[in-house]
matplotlib code that plots the C-alpha trace (Angstrom):
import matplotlib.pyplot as plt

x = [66.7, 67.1, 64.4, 66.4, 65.7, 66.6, 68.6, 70.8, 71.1, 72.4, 74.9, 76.2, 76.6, 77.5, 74.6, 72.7, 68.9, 66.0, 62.9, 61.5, 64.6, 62.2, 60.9, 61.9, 63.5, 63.7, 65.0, 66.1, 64.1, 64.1, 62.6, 59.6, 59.0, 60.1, 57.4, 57.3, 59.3, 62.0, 65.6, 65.8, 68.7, 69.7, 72.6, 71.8, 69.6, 67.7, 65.7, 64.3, 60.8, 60.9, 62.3, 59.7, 56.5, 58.7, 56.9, 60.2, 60.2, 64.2, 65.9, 70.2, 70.7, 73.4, 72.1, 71.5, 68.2, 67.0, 64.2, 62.9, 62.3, 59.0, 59.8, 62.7, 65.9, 69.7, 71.9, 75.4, 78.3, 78.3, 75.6, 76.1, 78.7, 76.3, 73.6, 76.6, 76.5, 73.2, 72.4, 74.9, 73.5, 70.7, 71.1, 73.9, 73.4, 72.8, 75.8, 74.7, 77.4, 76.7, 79.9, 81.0, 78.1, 78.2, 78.4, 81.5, 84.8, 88.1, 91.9, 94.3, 95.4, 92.7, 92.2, 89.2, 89.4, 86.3, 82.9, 84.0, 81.0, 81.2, 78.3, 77.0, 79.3, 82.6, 85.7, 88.8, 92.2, 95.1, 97.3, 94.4, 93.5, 90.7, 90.8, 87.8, 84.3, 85.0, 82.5, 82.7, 78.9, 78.1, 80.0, 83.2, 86.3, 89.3, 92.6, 95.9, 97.9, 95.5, 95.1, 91.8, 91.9, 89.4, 85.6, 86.0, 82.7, 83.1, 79.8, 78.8, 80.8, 84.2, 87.4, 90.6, 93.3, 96.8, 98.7, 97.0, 96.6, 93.4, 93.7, 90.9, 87.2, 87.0, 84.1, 84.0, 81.4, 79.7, 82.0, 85.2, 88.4, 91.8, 94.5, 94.1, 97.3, 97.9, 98.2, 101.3, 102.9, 106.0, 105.4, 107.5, 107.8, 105.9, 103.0, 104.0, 102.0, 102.4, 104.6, 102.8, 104.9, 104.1, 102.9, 104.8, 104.1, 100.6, 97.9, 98.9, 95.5, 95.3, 92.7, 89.0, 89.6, 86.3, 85.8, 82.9, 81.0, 83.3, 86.3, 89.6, 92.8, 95.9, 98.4, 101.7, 104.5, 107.4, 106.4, 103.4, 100.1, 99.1, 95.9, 96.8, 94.4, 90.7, 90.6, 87.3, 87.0, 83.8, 82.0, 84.3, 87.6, 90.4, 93.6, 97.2, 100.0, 102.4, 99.9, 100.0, 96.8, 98.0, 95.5, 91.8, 92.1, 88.6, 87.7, 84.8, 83.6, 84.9, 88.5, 91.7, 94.9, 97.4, 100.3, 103.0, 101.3, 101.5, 98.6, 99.3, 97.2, 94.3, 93.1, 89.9, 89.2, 86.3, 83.7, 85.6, 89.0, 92.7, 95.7, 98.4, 101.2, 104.2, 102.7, 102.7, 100.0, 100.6, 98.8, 95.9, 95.5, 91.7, 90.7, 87.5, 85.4, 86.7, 90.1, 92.8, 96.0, 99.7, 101.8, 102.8, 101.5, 103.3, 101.3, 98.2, 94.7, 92.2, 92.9, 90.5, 90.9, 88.3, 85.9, 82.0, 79.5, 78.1, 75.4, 76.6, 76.5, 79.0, 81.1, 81.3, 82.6, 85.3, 86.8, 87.7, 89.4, 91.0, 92.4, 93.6, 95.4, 98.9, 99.0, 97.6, 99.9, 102.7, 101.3, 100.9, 104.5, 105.8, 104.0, 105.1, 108.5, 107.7, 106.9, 110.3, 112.4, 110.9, 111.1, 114.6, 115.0, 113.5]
y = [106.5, 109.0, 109.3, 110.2, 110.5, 108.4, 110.8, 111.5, 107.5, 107.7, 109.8, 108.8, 105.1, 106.2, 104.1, 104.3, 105.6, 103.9, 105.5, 108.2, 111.0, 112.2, 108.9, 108.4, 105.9, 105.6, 102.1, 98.7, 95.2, 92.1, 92.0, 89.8, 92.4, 95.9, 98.2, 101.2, 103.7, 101.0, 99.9, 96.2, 94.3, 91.5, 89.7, 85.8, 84.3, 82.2, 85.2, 86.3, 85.7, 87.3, 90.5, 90.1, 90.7, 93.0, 96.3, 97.7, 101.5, 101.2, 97.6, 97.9, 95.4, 94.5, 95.0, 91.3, 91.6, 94.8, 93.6, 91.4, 94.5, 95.8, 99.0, 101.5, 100.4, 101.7, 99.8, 99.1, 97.0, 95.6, 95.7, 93.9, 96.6, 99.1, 97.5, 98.0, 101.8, 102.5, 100.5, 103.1, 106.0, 105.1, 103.7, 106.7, 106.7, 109.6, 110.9, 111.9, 113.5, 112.7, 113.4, 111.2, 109.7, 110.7, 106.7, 106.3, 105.8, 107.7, 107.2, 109.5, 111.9, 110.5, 112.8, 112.9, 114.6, 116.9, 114.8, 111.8, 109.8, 107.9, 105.7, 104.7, 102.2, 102.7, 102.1, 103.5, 103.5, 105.9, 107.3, 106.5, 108.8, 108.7, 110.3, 113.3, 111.4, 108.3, 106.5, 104.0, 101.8, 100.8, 98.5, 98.7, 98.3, 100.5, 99.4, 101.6, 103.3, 102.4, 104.7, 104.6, 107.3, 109.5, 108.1, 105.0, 102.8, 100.9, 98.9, 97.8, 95.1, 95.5, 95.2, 96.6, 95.9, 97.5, 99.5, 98.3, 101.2, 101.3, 103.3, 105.6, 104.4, 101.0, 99.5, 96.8, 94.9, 93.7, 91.4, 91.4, 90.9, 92.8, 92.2, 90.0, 87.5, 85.1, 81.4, 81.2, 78.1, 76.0, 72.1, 72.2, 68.8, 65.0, 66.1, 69.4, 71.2, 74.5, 77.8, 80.7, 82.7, 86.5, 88.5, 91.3, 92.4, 94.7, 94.4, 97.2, 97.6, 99.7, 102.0, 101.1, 97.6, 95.6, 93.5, 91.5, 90.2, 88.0, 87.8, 88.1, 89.3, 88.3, 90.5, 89.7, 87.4, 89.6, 91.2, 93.1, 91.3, 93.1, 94.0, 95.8, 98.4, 97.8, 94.4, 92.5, 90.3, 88.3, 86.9, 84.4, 84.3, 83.8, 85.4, 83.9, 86.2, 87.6, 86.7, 89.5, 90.3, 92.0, 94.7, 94.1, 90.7, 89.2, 86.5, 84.8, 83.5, 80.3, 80.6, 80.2, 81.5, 80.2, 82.2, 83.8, 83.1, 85.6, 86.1, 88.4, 91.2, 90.9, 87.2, 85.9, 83.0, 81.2, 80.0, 77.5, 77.9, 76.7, 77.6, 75.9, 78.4, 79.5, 79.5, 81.9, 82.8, 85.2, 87.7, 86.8, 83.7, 82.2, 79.8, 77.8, 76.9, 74.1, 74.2, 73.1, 74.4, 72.8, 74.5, 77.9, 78.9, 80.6, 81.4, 82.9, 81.0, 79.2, 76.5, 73.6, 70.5, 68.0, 66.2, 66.9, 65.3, 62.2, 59.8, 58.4, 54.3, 55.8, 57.4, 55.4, 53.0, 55.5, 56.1, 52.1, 52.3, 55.6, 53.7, 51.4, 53.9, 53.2, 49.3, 49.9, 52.5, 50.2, 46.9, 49.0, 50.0, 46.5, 45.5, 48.2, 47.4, 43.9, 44.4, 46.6, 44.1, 41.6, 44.1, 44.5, 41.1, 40.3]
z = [106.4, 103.8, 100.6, 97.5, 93.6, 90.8, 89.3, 92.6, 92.9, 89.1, 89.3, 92.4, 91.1, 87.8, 86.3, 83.3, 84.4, 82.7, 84.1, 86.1, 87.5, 90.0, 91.4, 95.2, 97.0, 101.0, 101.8, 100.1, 100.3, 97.9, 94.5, 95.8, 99.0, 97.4, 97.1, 94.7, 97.4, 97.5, 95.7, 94.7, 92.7, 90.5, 89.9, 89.4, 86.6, 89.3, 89.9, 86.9, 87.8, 90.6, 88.7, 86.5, 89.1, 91.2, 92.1, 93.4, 92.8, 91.0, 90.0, 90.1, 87.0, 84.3, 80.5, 80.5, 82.7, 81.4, 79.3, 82.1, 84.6, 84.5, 86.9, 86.8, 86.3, 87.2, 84.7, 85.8, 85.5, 88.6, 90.1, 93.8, 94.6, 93.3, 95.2, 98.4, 97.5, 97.5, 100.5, 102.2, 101.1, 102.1, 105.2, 106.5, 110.0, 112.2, 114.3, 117.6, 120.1, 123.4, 125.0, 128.0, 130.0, 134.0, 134.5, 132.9, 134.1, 133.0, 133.8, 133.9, 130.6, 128.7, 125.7, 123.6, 120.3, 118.8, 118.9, 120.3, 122.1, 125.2, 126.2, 129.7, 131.6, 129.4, 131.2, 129.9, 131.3, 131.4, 128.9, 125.9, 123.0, 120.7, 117.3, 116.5, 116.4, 117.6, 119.7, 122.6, 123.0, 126.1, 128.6, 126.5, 128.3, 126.9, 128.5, 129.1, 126.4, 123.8, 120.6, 118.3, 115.2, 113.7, 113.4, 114.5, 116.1, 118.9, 119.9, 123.4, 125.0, 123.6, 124.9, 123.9, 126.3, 126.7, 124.3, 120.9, 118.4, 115.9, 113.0, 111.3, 110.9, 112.4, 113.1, 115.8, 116.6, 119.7, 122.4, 120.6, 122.6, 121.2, 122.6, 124.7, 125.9, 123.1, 124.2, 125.1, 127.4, 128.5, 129.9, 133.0, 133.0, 133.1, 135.4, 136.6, 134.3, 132.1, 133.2, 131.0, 128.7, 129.4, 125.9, 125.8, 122.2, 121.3, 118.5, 115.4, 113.2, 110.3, 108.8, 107.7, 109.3, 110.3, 113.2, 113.9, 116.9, 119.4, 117.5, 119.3, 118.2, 120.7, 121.2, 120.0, 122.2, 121.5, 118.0, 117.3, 115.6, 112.6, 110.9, 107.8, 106.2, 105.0, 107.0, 107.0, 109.7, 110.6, 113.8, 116.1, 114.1, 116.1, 115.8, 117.3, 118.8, 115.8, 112.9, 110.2, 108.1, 104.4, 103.2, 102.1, 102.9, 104.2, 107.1, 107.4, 110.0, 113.0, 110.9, 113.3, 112.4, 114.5, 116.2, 113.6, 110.7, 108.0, 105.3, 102.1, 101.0, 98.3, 100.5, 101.1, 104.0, 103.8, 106.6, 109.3, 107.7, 109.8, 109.6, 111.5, 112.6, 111.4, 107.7, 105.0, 102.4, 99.2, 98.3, 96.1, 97.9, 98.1, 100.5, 100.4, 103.4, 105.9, 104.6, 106.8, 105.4, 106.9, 105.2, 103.4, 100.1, 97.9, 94.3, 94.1, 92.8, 94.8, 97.2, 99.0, 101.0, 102.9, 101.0, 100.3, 102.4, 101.0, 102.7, 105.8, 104.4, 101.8, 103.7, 106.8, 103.5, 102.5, 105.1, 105.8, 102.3, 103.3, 106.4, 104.1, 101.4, 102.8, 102.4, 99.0, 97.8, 98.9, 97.5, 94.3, 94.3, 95.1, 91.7, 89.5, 91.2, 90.4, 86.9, 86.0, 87.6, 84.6, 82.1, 82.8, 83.2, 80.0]

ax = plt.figure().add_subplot(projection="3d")
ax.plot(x, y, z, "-o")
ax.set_aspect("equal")
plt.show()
């Protein structure tokens, strides 16, 4: 943690400073927890009272809540993604060097740029090249012919297996799997079982791409699996062979994209989203959570399927008359059918 003045925090968020310049903040908290050396924020009406018996030391607000803050205040249009900012700056962490751990394990013409960092029990393979700065946490795995750019943060228990290429400052969480053979299978015949398909393609990520704990990215069948830049990608997502990821989209988490599906730039996926494969989204495309989408969209907006939960005596009712949909929609039919045949007759 860093301590820094109002004044600093103002100009670097290009907010408007109500208060003391020289006051001093050193971390963030919530409005009912911050005390006066702390940064707090608003956003939503539903907490006004707590805004108004905050001792936070600095409140990030919109005008609209400015009368209601009793401390400090840093006056913005937005203030969430000010809020994101300051947390940062606040927050920067240390960069500490070590080099390459004496329990680590290197292949062959490995080459490690300026600064790079590589923690106790790495493994990494031949032919791989890390960027200046980049660091490797402990127990990672690093296969063959893999490339990671400039600053990027690998955390402990990662593996990136053969040939996939990372572009500048990603940051991967703990346990994730890239690369990784896609699913990928033949039937051989009526009780003979499967005959695997080798993956012969890699995983392509871009720059300032995100990965989050035990998510896996396959590597492509033939074609390459792409991550495009500023990717945001949260805990236990799953990602088929050949799928493309446009740039800034953003993947919360238990979503499953199935192999060769291709999602536009600008997207957001919600919590538990599917995709069947072989689909493609626009760009601009939102999803909400639990969606299952079947086929391709093609115009931006907002999209949502499944139904709310509901009592279980009511829905366990539902879904007998959602059973029974299809002879209703024809008996309807056969009536307006009915009725047209005696208008016509009349």
């Amino acid at each position: 943690m860093v301590a820094i003045s109002l004044q600093q925090l103002a100009q670097k968020l290009d907010a408007e400073l109500f208060g003391d310049p020289k006051q001093l903040v050193d971390s963030c908290a919530t409005l009912e927890s911050a005390q006066h050396n702390q940064l707090s924020f608003i956003y939503n009406k539903g907490y006004t009272l707590a805004l108004q018996n905050t001792c936070a030391g600095v409140v990030i607000l919109s005008k609209e809540f400015q009368d209601d803050c009793p401390s400090n205040a840093l006056v913005v249009a937005n203030p969430y993604l000010a809020y994101a900012k300051a947390a940062t700056l606040l927050n920067t962490p240390k960069v500490v060097n070590d080099g390459v751990h004496p329990s680590a394990t290197l292949g062959d013409n490995v080459k490690l740029s300026d600064g790079c960092s590589i923690a106790p029990n790495v493994v990494i393979g031949d032919n791989v090249r890390f960027g200046k700065d980049t660091r490797i946490g402990p127990g990672s795995y690093i296969a063959d012919n893999v490339v990671l750019g400039e600053g990027c943060d690998v955390a402990s228990n990662v593996s990136i297996l053969d040939g996939t290429k990372i572009g500048d400052h990603a940051i991967i969480y703990p346990g994730a799997v890239i690369g990784a053979d896609g699913f990928g299978h033949v039937p051989i015949g009526r009780k003979k079982g499967w005959l695997k398909i080798p993956q012969l393609g890699q995983v392509i990520i871009g720059n300032n791409v995100e990965i989050v704990s035990n998510t896996t990215i396959d590597c492509g069948a033939l074609d390459n699996t792409i991550i495009g830049n500023g990717v945001k990608i949260d805990n236990l997502v799953q990602i088929a062979h050949n799928v493309t990821i446009g740039d800034h989209t953003a993947i919360a988490a238990c979503t499953g994209i199935a192999g060769s599906s291709q999602v536009g730039q600008h997207c957001t996926l919600a919590g538990g989203v599917g995709l069947v494969g072989h689909l493609s989204i626009a760009d601009g495309v939102h999803i909400t959570a639990m969606t299952m989408v079947t086929h391709s969209i093609k115009e931006s907006g907002a999209y949502s399927s499944g139904t709310p939960f509901q009592k279980n005596s009511d829905w366990l009712k539902n879904a007998v008359r959602f059973k029974q949909l299809d002879k209703l929609s024809k008996k309807i039919n056969g009536l307006l059918k009915s009725q047209k045949t005696r208008g016509n007759d009349g």
